[in-house]
Structures are given as C-alpha cells and as structure tokens.
C-alpha positions in Angstrom: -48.9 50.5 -65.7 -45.9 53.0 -65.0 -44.1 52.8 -62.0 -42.1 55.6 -60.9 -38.7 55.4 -60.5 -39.6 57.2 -56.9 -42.0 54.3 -56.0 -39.1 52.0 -57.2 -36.4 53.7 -55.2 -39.0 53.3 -51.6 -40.0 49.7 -52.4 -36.5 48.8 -52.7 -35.3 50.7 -49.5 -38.6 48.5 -48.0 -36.9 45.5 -48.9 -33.5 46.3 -47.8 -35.0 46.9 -44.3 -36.8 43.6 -44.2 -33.8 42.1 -45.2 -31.8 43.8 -42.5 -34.0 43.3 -40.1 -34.5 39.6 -40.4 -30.8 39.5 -40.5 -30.3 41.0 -37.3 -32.9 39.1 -35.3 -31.0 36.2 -37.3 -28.1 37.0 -35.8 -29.5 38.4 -32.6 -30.9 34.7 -31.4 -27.5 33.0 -32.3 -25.5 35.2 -30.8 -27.2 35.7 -27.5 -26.4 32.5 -25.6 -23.2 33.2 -26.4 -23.5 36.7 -24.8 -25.1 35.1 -21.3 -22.4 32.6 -21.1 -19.5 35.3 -21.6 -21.4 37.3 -19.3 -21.4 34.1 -16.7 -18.1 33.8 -17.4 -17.2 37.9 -16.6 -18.3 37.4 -14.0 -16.7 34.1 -12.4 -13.5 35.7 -13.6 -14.5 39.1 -11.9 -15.0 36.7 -8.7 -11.7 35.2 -8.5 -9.9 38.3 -9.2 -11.7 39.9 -6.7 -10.7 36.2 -4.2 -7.1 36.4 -5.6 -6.7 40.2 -4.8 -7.5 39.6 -1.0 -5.6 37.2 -0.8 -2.9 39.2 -0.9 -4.0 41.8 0.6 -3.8 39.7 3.4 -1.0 37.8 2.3 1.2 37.9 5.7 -1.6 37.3 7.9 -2.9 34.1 6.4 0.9 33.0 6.6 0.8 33.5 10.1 -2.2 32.0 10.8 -1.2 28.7 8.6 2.1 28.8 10.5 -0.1 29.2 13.6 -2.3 26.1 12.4 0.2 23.6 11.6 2.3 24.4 15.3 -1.2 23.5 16.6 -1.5 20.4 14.8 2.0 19.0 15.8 1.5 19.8 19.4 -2.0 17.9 19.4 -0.2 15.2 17.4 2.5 14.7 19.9 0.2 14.4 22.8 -0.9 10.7 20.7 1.6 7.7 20.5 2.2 6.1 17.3 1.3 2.8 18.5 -0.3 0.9 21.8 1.0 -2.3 22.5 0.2 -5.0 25.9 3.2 -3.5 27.3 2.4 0.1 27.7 -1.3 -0.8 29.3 0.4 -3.2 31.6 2.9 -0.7 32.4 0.6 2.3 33.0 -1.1 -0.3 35.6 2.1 -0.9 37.5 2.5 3.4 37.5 -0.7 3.7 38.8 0.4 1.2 41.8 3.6 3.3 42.0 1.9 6.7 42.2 -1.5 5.9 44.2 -2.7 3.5 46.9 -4.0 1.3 44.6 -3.5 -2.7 44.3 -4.0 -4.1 40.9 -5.1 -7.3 40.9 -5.8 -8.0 36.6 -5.5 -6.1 33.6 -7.6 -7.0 30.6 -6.1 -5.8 27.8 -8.0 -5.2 24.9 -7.2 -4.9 21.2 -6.2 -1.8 18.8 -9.9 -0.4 17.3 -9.8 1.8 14.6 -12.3 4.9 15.7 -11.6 6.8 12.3 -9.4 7.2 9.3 -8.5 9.9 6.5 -8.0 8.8 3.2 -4.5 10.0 1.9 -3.7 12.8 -0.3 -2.7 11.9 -3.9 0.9 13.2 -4.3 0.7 16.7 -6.5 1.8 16.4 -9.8 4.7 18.7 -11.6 3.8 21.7 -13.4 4.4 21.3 -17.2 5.8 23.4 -20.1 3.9 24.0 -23.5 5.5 20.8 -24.3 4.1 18.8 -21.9 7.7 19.0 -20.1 7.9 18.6 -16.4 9.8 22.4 -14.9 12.8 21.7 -13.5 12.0 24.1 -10.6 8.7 22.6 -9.6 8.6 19.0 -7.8 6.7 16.8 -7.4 4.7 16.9 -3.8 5.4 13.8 -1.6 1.6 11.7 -0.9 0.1 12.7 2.5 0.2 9.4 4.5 -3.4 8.4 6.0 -4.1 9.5 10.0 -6.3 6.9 11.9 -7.3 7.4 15.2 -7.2 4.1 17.5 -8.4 3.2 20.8 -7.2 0.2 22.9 -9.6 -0.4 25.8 -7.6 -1.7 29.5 -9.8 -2.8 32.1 -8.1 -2.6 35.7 -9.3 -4.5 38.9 -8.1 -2.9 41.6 -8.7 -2.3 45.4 -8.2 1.8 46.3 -9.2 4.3 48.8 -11.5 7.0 47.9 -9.0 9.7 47.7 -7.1 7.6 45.0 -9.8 6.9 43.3 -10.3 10.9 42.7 -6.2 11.7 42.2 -6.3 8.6 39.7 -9.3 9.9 37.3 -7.8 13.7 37.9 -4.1 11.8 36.5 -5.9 9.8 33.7 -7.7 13.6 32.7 -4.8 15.7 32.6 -2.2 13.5 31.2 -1.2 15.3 28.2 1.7 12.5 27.0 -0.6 9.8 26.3 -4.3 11.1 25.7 -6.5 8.5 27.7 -10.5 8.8 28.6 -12.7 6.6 31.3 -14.6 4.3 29.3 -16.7 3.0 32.8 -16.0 2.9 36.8 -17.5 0.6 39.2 -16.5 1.1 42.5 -18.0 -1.2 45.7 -17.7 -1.1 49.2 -15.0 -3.8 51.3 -16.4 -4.4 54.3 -13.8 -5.8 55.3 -11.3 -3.2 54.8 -12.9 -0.4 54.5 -11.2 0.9 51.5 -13.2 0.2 47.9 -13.0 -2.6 45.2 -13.9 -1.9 41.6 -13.0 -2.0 37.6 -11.7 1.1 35.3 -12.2 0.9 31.8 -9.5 3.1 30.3 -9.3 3.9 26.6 -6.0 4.7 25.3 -5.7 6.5 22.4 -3.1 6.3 19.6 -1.9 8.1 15.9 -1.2 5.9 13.1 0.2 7.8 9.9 2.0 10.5 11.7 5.3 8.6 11.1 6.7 8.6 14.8 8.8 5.5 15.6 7.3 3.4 18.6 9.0 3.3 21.9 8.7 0.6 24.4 8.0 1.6 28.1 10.3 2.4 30.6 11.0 -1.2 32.5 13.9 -0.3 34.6 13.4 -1.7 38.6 10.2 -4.6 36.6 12.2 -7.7 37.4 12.2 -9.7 33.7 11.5 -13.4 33.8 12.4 -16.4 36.3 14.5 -19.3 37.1 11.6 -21.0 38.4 8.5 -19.8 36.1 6.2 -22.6 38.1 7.2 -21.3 41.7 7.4 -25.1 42.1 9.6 -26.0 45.7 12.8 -27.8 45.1 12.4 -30.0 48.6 12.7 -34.4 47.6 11.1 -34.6 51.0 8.0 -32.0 50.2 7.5 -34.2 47.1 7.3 -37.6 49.0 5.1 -35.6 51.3 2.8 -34.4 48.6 2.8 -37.8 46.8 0.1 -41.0 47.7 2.2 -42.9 45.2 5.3 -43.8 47.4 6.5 -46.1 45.2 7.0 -43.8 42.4 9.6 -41.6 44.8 11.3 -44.8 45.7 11.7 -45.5 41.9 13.2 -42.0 41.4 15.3 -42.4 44.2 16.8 -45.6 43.3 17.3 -44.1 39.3 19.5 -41.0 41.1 21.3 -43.4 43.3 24.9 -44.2 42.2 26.1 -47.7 41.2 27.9 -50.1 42.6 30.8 -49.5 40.8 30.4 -45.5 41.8 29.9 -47.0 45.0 33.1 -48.4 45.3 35.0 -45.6 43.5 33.1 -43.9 46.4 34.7 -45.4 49.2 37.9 -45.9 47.5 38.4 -42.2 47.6 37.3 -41.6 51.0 39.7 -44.3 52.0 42.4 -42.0 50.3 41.0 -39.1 51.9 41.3 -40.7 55.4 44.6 -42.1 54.6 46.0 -38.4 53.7 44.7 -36.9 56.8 46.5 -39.5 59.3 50.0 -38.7 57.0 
C-alpha cells in the first residue's frame, strides 16, 4: 500500500499536536501552583504597599497621636508610687487624723499583692550588613522592664462623724498622688457619743518597673522613738507600793545603799563642808 506523501505530511502534523498538547497540559499542572502562590503573594505585597503608603500619608498625625499616647501614659504612671511600704499606710492614717474628725485607734497593714504583671520586651537587635555586620548607625534597643500592678490592703479602726465619713471617701476618690480604692466600710452607731465607730479597708495601689526611686513619707512634727519605750514610772516608792514581795525592795535597797567605808567618806566631807562654812 502507497501512502501519500500528503497523508504523510497530515499524520505527522497529528502527531506534532498531540505532542504539543500533552506538553502543555504537562507543563500547565506543574506550573499552576506556582502561579496561585505568586498570585497569593501579589497580592500580600499589593496589601502592605497599600498599609505602608498610608502610613505615610498620615505620617504627622500618627506622630502626634503616639506623642499624645505616651504623655498619657507618663501622667497615669505618675499618679502610682513605685513602692508601698508600713510607713506610708501608717502615715496616710495619721493625715486622715490631721485633716478630718476622725480618731484612729489600729491600722492593720497588709502585704504588697501582685494584681498583674507584663512580661518584658526582649531588647531589639541591630540591623546587619550583607555580611552579617552590625551598622554602626543602628543600636541596639534597651529591654522594656516588666510593669506589675500591686495592691497593699490597710484596714483602719476609727471613730468619725458622719460628715467625715463622706469628706474622707470623697479624699480617698479624688486623690490623684497615690491612686487608692475602698475595699469595704462598716460603720456602727456609738450610743454613747453619738458620732459613729467602724473599719475602712483601703487598697493602695503601686507601679513596679516604672524605675522611680521610692520616697519615704513626710514625718516632720511625728515624734521618733522614746526614752522610756515601756511608759514604766520611775517612783522607788510606786514600786514598793506595787510590790507584795517587800522583802525583795528591802534587798534592792540595801544593794544601792553605800558602804561603810562610803559612809565614812560621807561624813568626812560633810564634816569639811561644815568646817568651811564656820571659817
């Protein structure tokens, strides 16, 4: 049989269409997850450029408002001591005595309670050259220190009129040097006086990690320790009074009295004494 070189010259084409269509579909599936993940990645791109562009569009107003934001933070961070020791909640006691009618007769103080914490910020590293050199122009960012938040709880027993009760909890609400809340208020009538008995639970609230120095309380016009710490009397007689065991002063007595020989040196100079008075 005799093909023709026409029939030679179609089948051939045929082939060569096959071929190139096997090839491309080939092709087609290899290359296509590549296509969806440039595509992905287009668009993430396209994203951020579109983030990074307003950004600066609105460069000078985001300044302002960080500016704006970390004035804010300072302020509310000086409104918190660094620290709360027995000293300050004894010492706001004796200003509430000073400032109100109001008697305090104990002050319970209780410990520092952590109420919450931040974890610390690693320190930033330094940008690098191609060579893995650290730029001189860019340093290294310090480590954020951690903020906790702590609470020490003072409980007050007092005696007050009503109208300090109110000026006291208005004082305790708008204080804006040392942020304090009420924990609890019980308040009971005195008969007797007519004026009102009762306990305040006061939470005092204090910064750690916001590197501010502590500073002790005012204690000008607080008298500081005494001669005497037992407020015992000083009276030999109020001590034989107060003691069934007589013999026990007479013992002491005898132990303070002086010798013979001190006796003697005793009247020896009072002898000299008289004698210079009659010259």
């Amino acid at each position: 049989m005799k093909i023709k070189k026409s029939d030679i010259k179609i089948a051939v084409a045929l082939l060569m269409f096959v071929a190139a269509l096997v090839s491309y579909f080939v092709c087609a599936n290899k290359i296509k997850p590549n296509t969806e993940a440039v595509k992905t990645e287009c668009a993430t791109l396209e994203s951020e450029v579109a983030y990074l562009q307003d950004l600066m569009d609105h460069k000078e107003e985001y300044i302002k408002e960080t500016d704006d934001m970390k004035a804010e933070i300072e302020e509310i961070k000086s409104q918190f001591p660094g620290e709360i020791r027995a000293e300050d909640q004894i010492m706001y006691a004796n200003d509430l005595e000073l400032k109100h009618a109001i008697v305090v007769d104990s002050v319970a103080l209780g410990e520092a309670e952590i109420l919450t914490a931040a974890e610390a910020a690693a320190p930033v590293e330094p940008q690098l050259d191609e060579n893995g050199n650290p730029i001189e122009t860019a340093e290294a960012a310090p480590a954020t220190p951690a903020i906790s938040l702590s609470r020490n709880i003072s409980t007050v027993a007092f005696k007050s009129t009503y109208k300090s009760i109110k000026d006291i909890i208005l004082m305790i609400n708008e204080d804006f040097t040392m942020k304090k809340s009420i924990q609890s208020l019980a308040l009971a009538y005195d008969q007797t006086t007519g004026n009102l008995t009762g306990t305040l639970a006061m939470s005092m609230f204090s910064m750690g990690g916001i590197d501010k120095e502590y500073t002790g309380p005012n204690l000008n016009g607080v008298r500081k320790g005494s001669t005497n710490p037992f407020n015992t009397t000083e009276s030999v007689a109020t001590l034989r009074s107060s003691t069934t065991d007589l013999s026990a002063v007479g013992a002491m007595e005898q132990a303070n009295a002086p010798t013979d020989g001190a006796k003697a040196d005793e009247r020896e100079s009072d002898s000299d004494e008289e004698q210079s008075q009659e010259q």
